[in-house]
PDB file of N, H, CA, C and O in Angstrom:
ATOM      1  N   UNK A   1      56.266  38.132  56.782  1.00  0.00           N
ATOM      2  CA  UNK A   1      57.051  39.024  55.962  1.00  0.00           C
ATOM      3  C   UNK A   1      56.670  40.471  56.304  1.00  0.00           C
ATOM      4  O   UNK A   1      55.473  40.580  56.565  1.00  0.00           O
ATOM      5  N   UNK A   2      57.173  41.285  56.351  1.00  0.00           N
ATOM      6  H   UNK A   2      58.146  41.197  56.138  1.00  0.00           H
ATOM      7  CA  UNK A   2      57.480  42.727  56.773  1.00  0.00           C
ATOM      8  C   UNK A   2      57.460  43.299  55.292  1.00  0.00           C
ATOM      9  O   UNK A   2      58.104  42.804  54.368  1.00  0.00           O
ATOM     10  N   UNK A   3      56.931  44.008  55.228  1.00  0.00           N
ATOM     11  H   UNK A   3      56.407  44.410  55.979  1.00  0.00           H
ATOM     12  CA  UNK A   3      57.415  45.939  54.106  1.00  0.00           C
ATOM     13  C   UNK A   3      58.208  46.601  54.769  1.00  0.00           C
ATOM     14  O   UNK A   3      57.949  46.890  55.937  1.00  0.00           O
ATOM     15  N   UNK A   4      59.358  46.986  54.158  1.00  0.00           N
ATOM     16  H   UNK A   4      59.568  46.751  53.209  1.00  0.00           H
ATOM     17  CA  UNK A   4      60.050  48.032  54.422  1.00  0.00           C
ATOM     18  C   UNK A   4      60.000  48.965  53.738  1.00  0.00           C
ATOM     19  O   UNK A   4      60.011  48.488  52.603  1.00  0.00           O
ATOM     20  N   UNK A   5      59.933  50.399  53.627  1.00  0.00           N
ATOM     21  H   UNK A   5      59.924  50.787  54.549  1.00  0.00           H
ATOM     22  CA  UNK A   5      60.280  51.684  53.051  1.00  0.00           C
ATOM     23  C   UNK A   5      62.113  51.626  53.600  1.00  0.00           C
ATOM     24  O   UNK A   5      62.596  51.625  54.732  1.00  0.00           O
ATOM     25  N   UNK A   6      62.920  51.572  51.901  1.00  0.00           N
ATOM     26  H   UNK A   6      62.528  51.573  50.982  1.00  0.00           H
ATOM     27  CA  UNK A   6      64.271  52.025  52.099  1.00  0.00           C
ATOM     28  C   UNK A   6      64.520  53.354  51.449  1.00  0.00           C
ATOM     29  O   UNK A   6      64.378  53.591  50.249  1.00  0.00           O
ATOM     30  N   UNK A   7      64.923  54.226  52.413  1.00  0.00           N
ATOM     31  H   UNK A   7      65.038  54.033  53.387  1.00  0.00           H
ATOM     32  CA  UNK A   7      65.631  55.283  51.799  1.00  0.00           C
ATOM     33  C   UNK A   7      67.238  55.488  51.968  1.00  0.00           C
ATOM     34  O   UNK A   7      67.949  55.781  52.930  1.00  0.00           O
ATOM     35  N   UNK A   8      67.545  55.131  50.270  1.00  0.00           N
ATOM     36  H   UNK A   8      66.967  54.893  49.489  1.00  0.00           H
ATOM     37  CA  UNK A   8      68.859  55.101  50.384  1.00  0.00           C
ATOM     38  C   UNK A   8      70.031  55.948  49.603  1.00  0.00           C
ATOM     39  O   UNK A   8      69.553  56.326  48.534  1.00  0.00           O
ATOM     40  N   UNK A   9      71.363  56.375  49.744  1.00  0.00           N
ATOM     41  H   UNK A   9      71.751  56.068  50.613  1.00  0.00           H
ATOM     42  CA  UNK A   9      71.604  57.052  48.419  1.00  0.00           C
ATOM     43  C   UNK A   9      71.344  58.229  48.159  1.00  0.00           C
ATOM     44  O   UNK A   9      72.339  58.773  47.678  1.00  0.00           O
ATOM     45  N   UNK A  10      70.263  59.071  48.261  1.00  0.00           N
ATOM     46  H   UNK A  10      69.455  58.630  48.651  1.00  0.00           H
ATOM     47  CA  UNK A  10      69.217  59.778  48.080  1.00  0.00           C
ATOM     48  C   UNK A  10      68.776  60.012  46.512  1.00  0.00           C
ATOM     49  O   UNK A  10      68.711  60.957  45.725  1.00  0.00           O
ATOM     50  N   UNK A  11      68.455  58.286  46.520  1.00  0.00           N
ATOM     51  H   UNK A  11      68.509  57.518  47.159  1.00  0.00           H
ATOM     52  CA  UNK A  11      67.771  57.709  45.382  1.00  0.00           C
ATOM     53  C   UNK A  11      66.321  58.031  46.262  1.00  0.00           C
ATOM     54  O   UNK A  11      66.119  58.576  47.347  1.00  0.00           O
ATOM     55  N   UNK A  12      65.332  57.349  45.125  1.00  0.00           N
ATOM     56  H   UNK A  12      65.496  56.907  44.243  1.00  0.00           H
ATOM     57  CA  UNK A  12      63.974  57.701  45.554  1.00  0.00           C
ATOM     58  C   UNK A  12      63.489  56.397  46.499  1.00  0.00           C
ATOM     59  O   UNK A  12      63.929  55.265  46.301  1.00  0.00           O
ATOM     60  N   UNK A  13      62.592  56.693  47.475  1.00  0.00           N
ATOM     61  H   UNK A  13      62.235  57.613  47.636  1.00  0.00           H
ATOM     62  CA  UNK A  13      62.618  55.408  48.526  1.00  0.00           C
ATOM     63  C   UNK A  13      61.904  54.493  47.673  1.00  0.00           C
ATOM     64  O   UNK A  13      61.292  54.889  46.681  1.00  0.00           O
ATOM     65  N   UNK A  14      61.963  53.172  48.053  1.00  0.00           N
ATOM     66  H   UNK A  14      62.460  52.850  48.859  1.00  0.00           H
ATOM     67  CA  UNK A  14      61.842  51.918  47.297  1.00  0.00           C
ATOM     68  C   UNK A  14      61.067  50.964  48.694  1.00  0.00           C
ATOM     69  O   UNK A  14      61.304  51.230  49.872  1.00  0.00           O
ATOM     70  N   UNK A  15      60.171  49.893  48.258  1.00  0.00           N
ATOM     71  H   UNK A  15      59.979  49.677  47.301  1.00  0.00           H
ATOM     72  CA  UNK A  15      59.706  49.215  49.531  1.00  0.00           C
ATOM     73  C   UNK A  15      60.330  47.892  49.225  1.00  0.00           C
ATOM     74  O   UNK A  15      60.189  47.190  48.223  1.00  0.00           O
ATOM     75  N   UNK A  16      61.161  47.670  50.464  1.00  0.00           N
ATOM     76  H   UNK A  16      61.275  48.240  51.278  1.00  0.00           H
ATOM     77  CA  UNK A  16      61.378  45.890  50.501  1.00  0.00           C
ATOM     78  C   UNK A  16      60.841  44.876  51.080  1.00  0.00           C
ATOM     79  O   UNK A  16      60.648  45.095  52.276  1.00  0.00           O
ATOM     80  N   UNK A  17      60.416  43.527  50.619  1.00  0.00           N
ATOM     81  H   UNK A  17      60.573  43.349  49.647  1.00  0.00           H
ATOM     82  CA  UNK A  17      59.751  43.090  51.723  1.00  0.00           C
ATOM     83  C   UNK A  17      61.044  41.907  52.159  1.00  0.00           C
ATOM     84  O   UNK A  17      61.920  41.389  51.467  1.00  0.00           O
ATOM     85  N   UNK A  18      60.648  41.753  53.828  1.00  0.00           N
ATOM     86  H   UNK A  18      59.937  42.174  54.391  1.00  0.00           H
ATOM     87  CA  UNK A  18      62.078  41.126  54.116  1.00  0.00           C
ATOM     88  C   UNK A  18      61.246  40.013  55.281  1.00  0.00           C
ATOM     89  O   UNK A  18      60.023  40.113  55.374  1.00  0.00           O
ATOM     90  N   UNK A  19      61.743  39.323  55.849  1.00  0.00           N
ATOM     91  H   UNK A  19      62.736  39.242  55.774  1.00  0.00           H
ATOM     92  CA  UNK A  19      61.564  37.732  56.767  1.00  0.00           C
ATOM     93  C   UNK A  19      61.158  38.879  58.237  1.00  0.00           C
ATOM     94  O   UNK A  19      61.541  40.035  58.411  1.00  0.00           O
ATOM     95  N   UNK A  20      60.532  38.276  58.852  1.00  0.00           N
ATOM     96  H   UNK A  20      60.221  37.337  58.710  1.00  0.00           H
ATOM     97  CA  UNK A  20      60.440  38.882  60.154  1.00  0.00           C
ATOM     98  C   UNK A  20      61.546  38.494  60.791  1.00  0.00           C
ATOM     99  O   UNK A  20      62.335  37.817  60.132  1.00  0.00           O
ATOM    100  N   UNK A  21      61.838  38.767  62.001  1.00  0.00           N
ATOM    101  H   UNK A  21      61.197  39.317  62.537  1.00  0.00           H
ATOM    102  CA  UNK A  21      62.864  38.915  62.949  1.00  0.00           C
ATOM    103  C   UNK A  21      64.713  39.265  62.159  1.00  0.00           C
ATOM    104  O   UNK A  21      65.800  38.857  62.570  1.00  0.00           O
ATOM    105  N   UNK A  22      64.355  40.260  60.795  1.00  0.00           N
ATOM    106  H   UNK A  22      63.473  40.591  60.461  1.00  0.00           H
ATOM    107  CA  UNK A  22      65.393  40.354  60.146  1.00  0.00           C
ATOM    108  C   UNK A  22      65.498  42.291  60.679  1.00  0.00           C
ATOM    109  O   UNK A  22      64.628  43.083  60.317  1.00  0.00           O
ATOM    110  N   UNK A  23      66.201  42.537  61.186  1.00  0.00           N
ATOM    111  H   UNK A  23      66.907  41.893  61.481  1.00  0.00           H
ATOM    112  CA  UNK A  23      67.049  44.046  61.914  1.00  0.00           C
ATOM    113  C   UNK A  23      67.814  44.912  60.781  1.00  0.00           C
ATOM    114  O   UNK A  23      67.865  46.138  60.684  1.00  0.00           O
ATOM    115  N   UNK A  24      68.369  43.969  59.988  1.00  0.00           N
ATOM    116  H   UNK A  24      68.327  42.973  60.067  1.00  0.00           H
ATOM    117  CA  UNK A  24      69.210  45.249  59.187  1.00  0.00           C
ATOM    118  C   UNK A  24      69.277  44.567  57.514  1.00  0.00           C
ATOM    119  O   UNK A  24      69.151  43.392  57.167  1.00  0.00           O
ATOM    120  N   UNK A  25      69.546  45.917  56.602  1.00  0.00           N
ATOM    121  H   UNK A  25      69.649  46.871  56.884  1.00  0.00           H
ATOM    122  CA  UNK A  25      69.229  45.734  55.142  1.00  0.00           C
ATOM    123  C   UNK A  25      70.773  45.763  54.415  1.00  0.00           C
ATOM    124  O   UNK A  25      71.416  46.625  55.015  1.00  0.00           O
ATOM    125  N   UNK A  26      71.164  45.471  53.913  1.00  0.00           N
ATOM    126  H   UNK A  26      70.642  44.771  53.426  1.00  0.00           H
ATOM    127  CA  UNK A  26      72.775  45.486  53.456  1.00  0.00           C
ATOM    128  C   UNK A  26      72.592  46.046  52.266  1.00  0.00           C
ATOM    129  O   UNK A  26      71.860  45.388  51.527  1.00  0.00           O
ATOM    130  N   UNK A  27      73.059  47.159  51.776  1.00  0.00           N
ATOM    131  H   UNK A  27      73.654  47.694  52.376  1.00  0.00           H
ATOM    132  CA  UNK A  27      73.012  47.796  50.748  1.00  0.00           C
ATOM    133  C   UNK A  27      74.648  48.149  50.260  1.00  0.00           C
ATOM    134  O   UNK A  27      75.510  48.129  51.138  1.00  0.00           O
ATOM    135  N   UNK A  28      75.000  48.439  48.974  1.00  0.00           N
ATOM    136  H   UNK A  28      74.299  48.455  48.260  1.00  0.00           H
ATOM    137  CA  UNK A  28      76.368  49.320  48.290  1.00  0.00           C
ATOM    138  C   UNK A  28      76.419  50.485  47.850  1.00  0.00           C
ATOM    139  O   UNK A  28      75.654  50.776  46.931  1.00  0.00           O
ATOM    140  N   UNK A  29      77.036  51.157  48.205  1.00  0.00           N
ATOM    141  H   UNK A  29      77.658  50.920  48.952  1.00  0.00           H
ATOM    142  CA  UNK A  29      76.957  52.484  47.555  1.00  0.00           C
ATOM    143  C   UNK A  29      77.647  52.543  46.102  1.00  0.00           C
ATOM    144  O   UNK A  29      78.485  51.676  45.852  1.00  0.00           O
ATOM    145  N   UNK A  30      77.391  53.365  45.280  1.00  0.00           N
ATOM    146  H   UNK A  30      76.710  54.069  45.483  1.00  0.00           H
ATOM    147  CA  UNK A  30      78.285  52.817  43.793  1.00  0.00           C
ATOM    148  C   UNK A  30      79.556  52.577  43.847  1.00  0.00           C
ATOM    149  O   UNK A  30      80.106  51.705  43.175  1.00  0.00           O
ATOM    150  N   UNK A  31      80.280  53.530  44.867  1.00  0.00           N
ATOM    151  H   UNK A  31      79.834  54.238  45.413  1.00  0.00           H
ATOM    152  CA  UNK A  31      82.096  53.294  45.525  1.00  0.00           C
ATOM    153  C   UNK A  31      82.301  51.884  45.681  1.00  0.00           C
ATOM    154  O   UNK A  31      83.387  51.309  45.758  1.00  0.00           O
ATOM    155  N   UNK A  32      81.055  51.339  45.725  1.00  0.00           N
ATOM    156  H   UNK A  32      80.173  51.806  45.663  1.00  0.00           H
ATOM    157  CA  UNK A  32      81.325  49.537  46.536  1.00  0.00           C
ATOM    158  C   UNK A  32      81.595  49.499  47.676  1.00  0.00           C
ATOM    159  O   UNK A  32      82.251  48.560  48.129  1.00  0.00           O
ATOM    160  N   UNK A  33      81.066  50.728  48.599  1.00  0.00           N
ATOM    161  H   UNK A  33      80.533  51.490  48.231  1.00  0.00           H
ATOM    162  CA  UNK A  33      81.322  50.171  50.119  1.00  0.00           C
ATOM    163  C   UNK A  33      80.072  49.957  50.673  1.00  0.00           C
ATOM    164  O   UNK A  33      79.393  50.982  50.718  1.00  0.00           O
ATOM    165  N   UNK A  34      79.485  48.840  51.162  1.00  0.00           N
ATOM    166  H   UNK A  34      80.037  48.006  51.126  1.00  0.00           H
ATOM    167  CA  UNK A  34      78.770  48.135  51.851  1.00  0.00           C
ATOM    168  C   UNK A  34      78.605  48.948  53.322  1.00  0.00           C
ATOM    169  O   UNK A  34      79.464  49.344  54.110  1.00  0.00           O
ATOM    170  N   UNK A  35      76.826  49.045  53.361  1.00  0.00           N
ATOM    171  H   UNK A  35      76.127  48.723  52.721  1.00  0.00           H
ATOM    172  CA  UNK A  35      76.603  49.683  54.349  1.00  0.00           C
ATOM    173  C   UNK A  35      75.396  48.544  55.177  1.00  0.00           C
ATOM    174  O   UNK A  35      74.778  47.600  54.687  1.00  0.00           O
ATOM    175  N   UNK A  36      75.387  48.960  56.257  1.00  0.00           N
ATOM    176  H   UNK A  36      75.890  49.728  56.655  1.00  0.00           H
ATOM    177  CA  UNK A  36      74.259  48.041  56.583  1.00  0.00           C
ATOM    178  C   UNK A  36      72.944  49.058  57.637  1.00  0.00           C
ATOM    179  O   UNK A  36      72.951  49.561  58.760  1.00  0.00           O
ATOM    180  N   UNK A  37      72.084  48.975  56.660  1.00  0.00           N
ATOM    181  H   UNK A  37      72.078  48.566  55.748  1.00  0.00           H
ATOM    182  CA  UNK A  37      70.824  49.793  57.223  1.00  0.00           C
ATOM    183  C   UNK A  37      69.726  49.357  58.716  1.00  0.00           C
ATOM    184  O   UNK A  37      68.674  48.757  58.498  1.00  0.00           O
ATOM    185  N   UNK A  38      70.021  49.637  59.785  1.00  0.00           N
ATOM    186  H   UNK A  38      70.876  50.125  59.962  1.00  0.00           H
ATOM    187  CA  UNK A  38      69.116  49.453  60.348  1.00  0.00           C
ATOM    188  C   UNK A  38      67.494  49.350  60.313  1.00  0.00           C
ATOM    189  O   UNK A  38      66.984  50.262  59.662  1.00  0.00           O
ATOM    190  N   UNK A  39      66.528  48.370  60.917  1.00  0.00           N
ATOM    191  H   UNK A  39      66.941  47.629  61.446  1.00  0.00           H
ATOM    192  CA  UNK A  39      65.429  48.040  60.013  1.00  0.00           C
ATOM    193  C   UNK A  39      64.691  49.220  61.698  1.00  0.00           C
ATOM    194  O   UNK A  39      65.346  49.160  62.739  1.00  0.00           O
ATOM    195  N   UNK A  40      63.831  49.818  61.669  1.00  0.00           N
ATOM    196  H   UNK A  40      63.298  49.867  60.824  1.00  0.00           H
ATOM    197  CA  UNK A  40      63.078  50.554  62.405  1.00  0.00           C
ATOM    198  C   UNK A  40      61.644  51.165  61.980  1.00  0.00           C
ATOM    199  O   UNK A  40      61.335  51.684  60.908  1.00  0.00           O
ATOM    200  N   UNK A  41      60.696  50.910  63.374  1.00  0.00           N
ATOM    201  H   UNK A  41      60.947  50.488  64.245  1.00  0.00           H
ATOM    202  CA  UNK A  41      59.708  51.104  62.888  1.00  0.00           C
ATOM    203  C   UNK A  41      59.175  52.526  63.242  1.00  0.00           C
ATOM    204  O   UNK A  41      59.158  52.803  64.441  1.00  0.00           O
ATOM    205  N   UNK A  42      58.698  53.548  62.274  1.00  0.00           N
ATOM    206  H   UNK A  42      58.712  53.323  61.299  1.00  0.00           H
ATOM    207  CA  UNK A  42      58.204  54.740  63.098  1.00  0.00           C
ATOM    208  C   UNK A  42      56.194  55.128  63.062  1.00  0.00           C
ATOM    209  O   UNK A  42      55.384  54.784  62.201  1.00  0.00           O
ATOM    210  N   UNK A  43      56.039  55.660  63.909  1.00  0.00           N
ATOM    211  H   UNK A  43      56.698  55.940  64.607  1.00  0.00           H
ATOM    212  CA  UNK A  43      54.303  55.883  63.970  1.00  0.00           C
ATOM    213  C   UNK A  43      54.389  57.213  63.369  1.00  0.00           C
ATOM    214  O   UNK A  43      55.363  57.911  63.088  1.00  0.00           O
ATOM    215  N   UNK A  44      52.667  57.455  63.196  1.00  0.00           N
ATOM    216  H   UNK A  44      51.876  56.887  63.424  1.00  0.00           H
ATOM    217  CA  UNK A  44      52.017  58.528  62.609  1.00  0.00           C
ATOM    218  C   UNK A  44      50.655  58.276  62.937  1.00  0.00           C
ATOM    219  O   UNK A  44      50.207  57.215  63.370  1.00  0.00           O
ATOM    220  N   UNK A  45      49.884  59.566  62.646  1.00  0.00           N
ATOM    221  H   UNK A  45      50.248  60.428  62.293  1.00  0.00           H
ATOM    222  CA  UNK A  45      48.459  59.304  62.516  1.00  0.00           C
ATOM    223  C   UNK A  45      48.312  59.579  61.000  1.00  0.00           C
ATOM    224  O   UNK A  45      48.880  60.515  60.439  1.00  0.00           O
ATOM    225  N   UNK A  46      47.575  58.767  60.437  1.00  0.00           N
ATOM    226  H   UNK A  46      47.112  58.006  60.892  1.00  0.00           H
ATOM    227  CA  UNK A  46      47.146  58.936  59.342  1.00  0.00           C
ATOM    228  C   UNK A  46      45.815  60.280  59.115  1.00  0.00           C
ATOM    229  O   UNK A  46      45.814  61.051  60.075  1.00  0.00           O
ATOM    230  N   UNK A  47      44.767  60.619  58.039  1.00  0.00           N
ATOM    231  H   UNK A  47      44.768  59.993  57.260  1.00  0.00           H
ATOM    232  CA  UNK A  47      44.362  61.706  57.589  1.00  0.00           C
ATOM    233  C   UNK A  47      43.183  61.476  58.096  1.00  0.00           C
ATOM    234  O   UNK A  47      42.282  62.315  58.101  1.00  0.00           O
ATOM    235  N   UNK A  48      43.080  60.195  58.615  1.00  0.00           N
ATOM    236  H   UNK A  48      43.812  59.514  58.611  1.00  0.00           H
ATOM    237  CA  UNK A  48      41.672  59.863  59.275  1.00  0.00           C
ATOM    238  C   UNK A  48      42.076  60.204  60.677  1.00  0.00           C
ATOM    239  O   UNK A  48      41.022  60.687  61.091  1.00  0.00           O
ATOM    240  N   UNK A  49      42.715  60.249  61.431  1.00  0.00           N
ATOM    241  H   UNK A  49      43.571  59.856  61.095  1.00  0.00           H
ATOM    242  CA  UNK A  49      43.506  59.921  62.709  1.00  0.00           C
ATOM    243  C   UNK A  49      43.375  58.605  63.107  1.00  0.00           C
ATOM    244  O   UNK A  49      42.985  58.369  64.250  1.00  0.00           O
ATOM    245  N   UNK A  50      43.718  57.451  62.114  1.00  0.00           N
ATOM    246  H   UNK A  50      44.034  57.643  61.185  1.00  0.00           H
ATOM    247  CA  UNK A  50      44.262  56.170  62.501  1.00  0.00           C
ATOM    248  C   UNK A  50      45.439  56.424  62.810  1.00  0.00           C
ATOM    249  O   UNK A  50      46.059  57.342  62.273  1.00  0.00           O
ATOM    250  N   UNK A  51      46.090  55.429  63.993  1.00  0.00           N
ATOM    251  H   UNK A  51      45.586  54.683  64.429  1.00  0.00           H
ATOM    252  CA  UNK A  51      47.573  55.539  63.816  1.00  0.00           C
ATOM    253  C   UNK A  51      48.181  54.435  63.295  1.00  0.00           C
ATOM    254  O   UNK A  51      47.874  53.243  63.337  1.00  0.00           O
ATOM    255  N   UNK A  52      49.203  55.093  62.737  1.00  0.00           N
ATOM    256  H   UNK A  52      49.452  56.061  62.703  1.00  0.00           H
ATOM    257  CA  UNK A  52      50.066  53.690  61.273  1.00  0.00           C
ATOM    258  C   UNK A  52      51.387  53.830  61.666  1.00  0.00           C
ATOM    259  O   UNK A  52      52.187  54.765  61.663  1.00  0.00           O
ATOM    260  N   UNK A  53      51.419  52.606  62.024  1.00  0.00           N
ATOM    261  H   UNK A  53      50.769  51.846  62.026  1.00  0.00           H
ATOM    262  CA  UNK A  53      53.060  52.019  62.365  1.00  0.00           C
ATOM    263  C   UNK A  53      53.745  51.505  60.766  1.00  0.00           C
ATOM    264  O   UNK A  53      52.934  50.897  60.067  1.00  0.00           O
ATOM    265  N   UNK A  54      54.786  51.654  60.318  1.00  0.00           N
ATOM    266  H   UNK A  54      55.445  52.148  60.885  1.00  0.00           H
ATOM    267  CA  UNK A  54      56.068  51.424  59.142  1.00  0.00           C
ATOM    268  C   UNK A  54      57.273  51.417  59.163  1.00  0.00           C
ATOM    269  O   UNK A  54      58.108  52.321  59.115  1.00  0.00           O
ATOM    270  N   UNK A  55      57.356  50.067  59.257  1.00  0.00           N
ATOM    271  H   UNK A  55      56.678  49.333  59.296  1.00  0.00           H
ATOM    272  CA  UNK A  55      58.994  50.314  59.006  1.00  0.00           C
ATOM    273  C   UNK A  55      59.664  50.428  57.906  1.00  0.00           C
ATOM    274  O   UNK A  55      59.431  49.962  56.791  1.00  0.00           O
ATOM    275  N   UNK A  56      60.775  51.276  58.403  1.00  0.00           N
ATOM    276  H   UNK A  56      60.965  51.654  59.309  1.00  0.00           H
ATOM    277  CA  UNK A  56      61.954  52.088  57.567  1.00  0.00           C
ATOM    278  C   UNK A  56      63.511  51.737  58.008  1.00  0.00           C
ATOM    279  O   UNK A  56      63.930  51.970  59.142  1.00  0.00           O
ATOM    280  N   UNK A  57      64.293  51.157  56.982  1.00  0.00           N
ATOM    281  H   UNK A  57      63.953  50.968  56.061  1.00  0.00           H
ATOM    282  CA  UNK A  57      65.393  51.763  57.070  1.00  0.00           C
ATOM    283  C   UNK A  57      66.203  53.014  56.014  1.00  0.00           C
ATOM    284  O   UNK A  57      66.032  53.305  54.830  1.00  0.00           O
ATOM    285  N   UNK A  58      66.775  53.345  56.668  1.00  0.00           N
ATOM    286  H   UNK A  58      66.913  53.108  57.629  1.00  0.00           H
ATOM    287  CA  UNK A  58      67.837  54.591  55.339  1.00  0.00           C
ATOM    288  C   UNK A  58      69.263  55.099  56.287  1.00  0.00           C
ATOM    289  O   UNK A  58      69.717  54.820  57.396  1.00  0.00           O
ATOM    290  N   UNK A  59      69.529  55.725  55.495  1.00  0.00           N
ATOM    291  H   UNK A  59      69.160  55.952  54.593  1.00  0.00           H
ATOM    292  CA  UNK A  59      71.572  55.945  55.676  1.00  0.00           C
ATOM    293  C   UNK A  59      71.265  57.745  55.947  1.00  0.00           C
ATOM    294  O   UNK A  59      72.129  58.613  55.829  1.00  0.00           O
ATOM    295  N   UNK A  60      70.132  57.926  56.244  1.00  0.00           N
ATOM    296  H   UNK A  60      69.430  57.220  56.340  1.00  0.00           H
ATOM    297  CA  UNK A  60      70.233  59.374  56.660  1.00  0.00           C
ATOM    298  C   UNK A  60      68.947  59.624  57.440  1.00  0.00           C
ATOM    299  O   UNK A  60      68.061  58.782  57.587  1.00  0.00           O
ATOM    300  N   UNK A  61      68.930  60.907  57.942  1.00  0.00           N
ATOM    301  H   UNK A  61      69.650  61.592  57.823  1.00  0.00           H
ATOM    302  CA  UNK A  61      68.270  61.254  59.271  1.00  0.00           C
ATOM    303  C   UNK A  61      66.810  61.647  58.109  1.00  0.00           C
ATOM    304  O   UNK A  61      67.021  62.313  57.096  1.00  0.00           O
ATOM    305  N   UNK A  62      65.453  61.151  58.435  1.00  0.00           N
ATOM    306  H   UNK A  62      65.282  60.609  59.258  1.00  0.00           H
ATOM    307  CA  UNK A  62      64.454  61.272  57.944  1.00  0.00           C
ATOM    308  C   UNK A  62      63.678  62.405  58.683  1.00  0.00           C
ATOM    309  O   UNK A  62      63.837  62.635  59.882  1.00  0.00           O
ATOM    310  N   UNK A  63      62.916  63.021  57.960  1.00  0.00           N
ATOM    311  H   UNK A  63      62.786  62.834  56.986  1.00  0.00           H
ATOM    312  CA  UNK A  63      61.442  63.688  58.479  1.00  0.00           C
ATOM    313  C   UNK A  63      60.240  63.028  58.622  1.00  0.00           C
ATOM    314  O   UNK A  63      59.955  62.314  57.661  1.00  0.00           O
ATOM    315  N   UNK A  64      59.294  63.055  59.710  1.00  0.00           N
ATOM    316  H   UNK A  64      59.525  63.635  60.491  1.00  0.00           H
ATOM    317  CA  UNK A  64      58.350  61.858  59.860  1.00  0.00           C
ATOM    318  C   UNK A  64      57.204  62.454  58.593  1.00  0.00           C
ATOM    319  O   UNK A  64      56.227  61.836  58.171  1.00  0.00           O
ATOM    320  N   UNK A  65      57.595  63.598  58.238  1.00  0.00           N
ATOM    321  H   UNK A  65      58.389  64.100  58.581  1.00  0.00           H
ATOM    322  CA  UNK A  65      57.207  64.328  56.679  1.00  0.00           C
ATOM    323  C   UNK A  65      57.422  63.082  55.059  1.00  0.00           C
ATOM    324  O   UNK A  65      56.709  62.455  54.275  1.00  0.00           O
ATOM    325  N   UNK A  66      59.018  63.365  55.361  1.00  0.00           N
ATOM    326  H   UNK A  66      59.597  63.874  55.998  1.00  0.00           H
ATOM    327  CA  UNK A  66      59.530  62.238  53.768  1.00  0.00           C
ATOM    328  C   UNK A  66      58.989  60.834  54.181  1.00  0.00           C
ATOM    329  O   UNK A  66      58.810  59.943  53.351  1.00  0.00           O
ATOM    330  N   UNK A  67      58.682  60.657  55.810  1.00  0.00           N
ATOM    331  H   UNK A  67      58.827  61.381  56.485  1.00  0.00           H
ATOM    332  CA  UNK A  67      58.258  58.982  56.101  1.00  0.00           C
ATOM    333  C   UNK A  67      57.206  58.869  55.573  1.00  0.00           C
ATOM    334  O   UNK A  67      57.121  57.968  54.738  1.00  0.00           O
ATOM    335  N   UNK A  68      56.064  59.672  55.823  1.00  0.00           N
ATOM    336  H   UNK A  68      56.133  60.404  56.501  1.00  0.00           H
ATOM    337  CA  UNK A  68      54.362  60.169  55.787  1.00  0.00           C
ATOM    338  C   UNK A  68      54.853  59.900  54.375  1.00  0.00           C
ATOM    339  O   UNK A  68      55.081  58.754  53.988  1.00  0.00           O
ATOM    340  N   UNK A  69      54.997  60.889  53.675  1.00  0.00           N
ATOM    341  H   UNK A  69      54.811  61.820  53.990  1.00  0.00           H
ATOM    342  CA  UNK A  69      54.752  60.899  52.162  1.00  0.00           C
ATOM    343  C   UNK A  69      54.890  59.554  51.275  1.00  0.00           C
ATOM    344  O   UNK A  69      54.083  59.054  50.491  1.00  0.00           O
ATOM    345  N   UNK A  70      56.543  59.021  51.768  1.00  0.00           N
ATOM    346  H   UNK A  70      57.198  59.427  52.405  1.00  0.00           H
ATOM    347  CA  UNK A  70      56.683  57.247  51.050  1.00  0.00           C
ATOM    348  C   UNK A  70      55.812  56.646  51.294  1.00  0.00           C
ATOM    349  O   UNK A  70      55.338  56.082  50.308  1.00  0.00           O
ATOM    350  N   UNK A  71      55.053  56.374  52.687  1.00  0.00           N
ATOM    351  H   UNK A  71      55.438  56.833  53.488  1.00  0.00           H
ATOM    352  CA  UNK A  71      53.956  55.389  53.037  1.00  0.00           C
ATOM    353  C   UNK A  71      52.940  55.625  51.983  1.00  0.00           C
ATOM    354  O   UNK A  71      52.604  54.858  51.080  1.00  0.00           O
ATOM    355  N   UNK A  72      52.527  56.768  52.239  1.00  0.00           N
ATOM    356  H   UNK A  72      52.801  57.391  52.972  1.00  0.00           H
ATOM    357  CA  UNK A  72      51.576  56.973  51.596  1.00  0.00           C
ATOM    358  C   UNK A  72      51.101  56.476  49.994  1.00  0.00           C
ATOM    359  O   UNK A  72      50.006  56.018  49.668  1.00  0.00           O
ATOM    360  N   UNK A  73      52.219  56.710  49.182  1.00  0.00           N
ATOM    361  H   UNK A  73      53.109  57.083  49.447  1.00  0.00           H
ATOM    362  CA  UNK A  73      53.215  56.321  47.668  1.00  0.00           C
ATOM    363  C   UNK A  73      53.378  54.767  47.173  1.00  0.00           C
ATOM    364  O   UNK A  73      53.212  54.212  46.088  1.00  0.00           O
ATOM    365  N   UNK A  74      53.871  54.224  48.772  1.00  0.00           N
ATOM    366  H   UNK A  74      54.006  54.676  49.654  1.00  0.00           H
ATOM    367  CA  UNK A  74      54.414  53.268  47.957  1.00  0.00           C
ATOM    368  C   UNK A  74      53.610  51.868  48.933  1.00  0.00           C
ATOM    369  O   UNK A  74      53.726  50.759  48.412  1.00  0.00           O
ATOM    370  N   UNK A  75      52.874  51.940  50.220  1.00  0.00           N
ATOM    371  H   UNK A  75      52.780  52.842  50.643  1.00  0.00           H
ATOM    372  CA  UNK A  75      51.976  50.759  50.580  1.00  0.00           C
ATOM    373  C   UNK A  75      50.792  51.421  50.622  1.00  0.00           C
ATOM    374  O   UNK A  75      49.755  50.815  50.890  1.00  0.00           O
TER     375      UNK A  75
END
């Protein structure tokens, strides 16, 4: 099983956990149109300089800033 960080909506990000070899997240917008989120993983160094791999999907272009911060928050 995988964690995902979803940022969606620009509701507040939420973590899903989903099956491995699963690529994309199916979400609705309140209109009721069905979107489907690509599942992707992005790096960082953490405050120690570990580096931390997380995957994310969301419906808009992220900062590895708003990525850093959810990780941090929510695993």
């Amino acid at each position: 099983m995988n964690k995902v960080i979803v940022f969606f909506n620009l509701e507040p990000a939420e973590v899903m956990t989903v099956m491995q070899g699963i690529t994309l997240i199916k979400k609705t917008y309140p209109n009721d149109e069905e979107t489907s989120l690509q599942i992707m993983t992005a790096g960082f160094l953490s405050l120690t300089g570990d580096s931390v791999l997380v995957h994310v999907a969301s419906d808009r272009t992220l900062s590895i800033e708003e990525i850093r911060e959810a990780a941090s928050k929510l695993l």
